[in-house]
C-alpha positions as CSV (number, residue, x, y, z in Angstrom):
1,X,-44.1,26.7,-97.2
2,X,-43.1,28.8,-100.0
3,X,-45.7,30.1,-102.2
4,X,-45.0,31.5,-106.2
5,X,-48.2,32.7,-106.9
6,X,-51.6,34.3,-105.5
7,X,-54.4,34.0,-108.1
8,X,-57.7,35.5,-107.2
9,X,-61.2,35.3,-108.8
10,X,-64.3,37.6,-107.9
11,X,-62.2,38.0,-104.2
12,X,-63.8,41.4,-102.4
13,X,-62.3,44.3,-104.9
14,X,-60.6,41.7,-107.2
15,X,-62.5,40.4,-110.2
16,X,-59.7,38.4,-111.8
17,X,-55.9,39.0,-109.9
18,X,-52.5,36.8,-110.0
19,X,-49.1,37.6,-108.5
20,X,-46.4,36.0,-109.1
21,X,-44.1,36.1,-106.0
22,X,-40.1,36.2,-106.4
23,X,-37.6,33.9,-105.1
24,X,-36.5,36.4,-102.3
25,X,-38.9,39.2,-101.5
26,X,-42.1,40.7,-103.2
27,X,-43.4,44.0,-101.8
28,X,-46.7,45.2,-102.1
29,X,-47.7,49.0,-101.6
30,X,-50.1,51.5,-103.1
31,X,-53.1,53.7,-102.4
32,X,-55.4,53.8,-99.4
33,X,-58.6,51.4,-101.0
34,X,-56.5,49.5,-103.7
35,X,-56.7,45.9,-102.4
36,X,-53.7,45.7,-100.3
37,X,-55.4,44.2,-97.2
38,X,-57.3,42.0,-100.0
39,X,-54.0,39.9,-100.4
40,X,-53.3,39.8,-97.2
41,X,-57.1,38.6,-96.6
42,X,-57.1,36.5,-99.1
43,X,-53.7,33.9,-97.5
44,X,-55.3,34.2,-94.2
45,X,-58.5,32.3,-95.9
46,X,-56.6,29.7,-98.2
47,X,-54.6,28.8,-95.1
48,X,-57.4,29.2,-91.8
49,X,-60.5,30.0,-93.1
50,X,-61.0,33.4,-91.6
51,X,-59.9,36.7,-92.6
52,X,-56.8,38.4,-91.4
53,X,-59.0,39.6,-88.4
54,X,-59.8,36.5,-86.9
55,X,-63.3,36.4,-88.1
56,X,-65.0,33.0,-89.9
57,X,-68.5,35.2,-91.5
58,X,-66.7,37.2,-93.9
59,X,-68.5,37.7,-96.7
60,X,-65.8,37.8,-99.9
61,X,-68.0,38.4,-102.9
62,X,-67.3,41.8,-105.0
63,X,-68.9,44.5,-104.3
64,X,-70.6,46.1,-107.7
65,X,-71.1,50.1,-108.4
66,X,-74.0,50.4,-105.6
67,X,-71.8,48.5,-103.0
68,X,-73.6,46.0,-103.0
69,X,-72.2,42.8,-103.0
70,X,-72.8,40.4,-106.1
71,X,-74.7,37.7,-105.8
72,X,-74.2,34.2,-107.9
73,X,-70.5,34.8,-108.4
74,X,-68.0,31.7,-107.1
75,X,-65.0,33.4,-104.8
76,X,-61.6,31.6,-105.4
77,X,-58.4,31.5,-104.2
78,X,-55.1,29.7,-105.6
79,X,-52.0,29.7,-104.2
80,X,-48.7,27.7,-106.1
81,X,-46.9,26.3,-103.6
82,X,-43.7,24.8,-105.1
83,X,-44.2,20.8,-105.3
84,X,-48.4,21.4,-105.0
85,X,-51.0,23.4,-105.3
86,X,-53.6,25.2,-102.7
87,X,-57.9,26.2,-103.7
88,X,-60.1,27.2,-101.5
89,X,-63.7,27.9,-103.1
């Protein structure tokens, strides 16, 4: 499986947020809290269901300014494989 690009909507820190992966490598870095682990949560769900901890009762909604999470928002995730395409809602 090859994936080209990551799109996600309302996904824990990430209101609206697309990568586009390269042909070879992509790396990902930055600052402690900037939604690294989010990616990385984000293909464990499209592909098993549960986080990249294992765990199925993740709850994936933004947080808002409070921290608290916000309700009546849909959580998506895309992925472009090349040939098809991946959702998981």
């Amino acid at each position: 499986m090859k994936i080209k690009r990551l799109k996600l909507t309302n996904f824990k820190g990430h209101r609206e947020f697309m990568i586009d992966f390269s042909e070879t490598v992509t790396n990902i870095f930055g600052a402690n809290g900037t939604g690294k682990t989010s990616i990385k949560d984000a293909f464990f769900w499209l592909l098993t269901g549960k986080d990249s901890y294992g765990r199925q009762d993740v709850d994936f909604r933004p947080f808002d300014e409070k921290g608290q999470p916000v309700h009546d928002v849909d959580v998506t995730v895309e992925a472009v494989q090349i040939g098809r395409a991946s959702c998981r809602e």
